[in-house]
C-alpha positions, 0 to 999 in steps of 0.5 A: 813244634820244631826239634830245636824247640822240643830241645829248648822245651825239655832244657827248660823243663828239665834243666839239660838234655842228652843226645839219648834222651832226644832220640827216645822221647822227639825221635831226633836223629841229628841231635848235634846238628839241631844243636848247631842250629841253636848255636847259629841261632844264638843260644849258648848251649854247653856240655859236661862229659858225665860217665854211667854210674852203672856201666861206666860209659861216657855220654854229654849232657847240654845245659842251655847257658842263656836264651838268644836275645 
């Protein structure tokens, strides 16, 4: 399984994703750039900035719009 289908995998299971969250769980270190090679590849991939409850810092979490046809 490629990153970008452990991307995909988790988005679909999960509903989104963060760069944090790929690096802990797949071990992927070039998250915007698997993200960019999902974009080439034709999925619509959005992000909404959010801020930590807790500590206040801010982080994007990616939401899949729709698959690649």
């Amino acid at each position: 399984m490629t990153q970008c289908d452990k991307i995909l995998d988790h988005i679909r299971k999960n509903g989104s994703i963060t760069q944090r969250e790929a690096f802990i769980d797949y071990g992927i270190q070039s998250f915007h750039r698997r993200l960019s090679d999902l974009r080439q590849a034709g999925y619509r991939l959005i992000g909404r900035r959010r801020k930590h409850p807790t500590t206040g810092q801010e982080y994007t979490r990616y939401y899949l719009l729709e698959a690649a046809r």
